[in-house]
C-alpha positions as CSV (number, residue, x, y, z in Angstrom):
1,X,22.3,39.6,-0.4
2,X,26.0,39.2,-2.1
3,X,27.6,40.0,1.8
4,X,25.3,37.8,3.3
5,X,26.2,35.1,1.2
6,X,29.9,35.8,1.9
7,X,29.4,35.6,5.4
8,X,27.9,31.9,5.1
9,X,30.0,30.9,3.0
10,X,32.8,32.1,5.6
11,X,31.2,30.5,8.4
12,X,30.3,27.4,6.6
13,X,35.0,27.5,5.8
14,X,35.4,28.1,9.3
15,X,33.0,25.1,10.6
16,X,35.0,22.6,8.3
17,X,38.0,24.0,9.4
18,X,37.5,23.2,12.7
19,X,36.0,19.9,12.8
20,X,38.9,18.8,10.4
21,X,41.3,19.8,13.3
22,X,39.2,18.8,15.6
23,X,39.2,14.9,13.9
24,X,42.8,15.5,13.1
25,X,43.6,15.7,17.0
26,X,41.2,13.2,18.0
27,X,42.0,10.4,16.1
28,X,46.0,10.8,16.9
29,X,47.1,7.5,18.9
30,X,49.7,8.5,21.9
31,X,51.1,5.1,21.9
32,X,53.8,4.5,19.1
33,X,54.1,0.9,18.1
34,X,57.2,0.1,16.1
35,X,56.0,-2.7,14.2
36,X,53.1,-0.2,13.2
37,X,55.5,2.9,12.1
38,X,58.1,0.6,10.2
39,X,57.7,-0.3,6.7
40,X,56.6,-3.5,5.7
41,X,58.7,-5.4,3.4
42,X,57.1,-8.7,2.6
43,X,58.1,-10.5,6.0
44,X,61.7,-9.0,6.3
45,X,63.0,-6.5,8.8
46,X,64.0,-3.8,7.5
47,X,65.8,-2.2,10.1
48,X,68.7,-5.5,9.6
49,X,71.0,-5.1,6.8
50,X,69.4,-4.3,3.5
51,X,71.1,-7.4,1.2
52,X,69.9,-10.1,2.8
53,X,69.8,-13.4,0.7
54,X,66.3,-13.6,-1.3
55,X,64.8,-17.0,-1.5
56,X,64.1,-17.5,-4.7
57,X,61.3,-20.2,-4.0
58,X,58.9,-16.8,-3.1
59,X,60.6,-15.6,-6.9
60,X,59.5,-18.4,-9.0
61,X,55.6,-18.7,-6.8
62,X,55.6,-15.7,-7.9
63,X,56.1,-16.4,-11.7
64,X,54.2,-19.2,-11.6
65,X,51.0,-17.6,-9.9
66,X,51.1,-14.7,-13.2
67,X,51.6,-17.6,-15.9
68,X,48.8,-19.2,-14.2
69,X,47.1,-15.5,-13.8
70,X,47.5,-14.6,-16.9
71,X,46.4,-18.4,-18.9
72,X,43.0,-17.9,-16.7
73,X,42.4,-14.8,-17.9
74,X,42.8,-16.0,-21.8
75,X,40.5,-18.8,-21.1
76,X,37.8,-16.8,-19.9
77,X,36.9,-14.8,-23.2
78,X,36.7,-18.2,-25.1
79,X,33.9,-18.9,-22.9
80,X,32.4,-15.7,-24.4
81,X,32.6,-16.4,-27.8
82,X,31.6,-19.9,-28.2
83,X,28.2,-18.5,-30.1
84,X,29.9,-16.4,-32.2
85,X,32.5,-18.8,-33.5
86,X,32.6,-21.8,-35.8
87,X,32.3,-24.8,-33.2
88,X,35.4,-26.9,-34.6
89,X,37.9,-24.1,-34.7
90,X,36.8,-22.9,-31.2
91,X,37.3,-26.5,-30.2
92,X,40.5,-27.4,-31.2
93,X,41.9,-23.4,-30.6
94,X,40.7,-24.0,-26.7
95,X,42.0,-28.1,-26.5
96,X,45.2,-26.8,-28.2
97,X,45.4,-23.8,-25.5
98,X,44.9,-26.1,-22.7
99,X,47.3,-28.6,-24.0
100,X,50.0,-26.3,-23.8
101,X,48.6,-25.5,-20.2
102,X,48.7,-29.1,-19.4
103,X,52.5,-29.5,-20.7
104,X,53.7,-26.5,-18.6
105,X,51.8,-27.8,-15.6
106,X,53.5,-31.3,-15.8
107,X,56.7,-29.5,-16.6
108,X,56.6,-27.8,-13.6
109,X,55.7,-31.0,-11.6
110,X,58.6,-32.4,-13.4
111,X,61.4,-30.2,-12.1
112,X,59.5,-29.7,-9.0
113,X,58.5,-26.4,-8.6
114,X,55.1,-27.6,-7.4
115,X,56.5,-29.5,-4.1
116,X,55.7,-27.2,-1.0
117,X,57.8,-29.3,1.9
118,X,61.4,-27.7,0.4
């Protein structure tokens, strides 16, 4: 019974073994793309020189998309606790929240971070 077993168990190895080899050769592509086998590096080449001048407009989208990120997801828990809160403190806690959201947004219009045509 115990040997019998073994040998299954053995066979059952050797099946997976092979028809992981077998997928493994299949699926290989013959034609190598060099596009597809280079890194990607958020719109750069990376086979030119390495220190390239960064715009820092994609820097400061970027800061602005996590302030925003991050505001969104500290509204969305006062959403939650509306019935277990006093009604005037949760009011003038969330206007007060989104009057400091407000202030950033129209400081950000101000200097013009939000103008897209640069």
């Amino acid at each position: 019974m115990i040997i019998m077993l073994f040998l299954m168990s053995i066979i059952i190895f050797t099946i997976t073994i092979i028809v992981m080899l077998l997928a493994t050769f299949l699926s290989k592509k013959t034609i190598i793309d060099r596009e597809k086998s280079s890194p990607f590096e958020c719109g750069f080449d990376p086979m030119n020189y390495s220190r390239l001048p960064f715009s820092l407009r994609f820097f400061l989208i970027a800061i602005i998309f996590l302030i925003f990120d991050v505001e969104i997801a500290l509204i969305l828990p006062m959403i939650l606790i509306i019935k277990s809160s006093n009604l005037l403190n949760w009011s003038i806690t969330s206007l007060f929240f989104i009057f400091i959201l407000l202030i950033g947004l129209y400081h950000e219009w101000n200097q013009g971070a939000l103008e897209w045509n640069n």
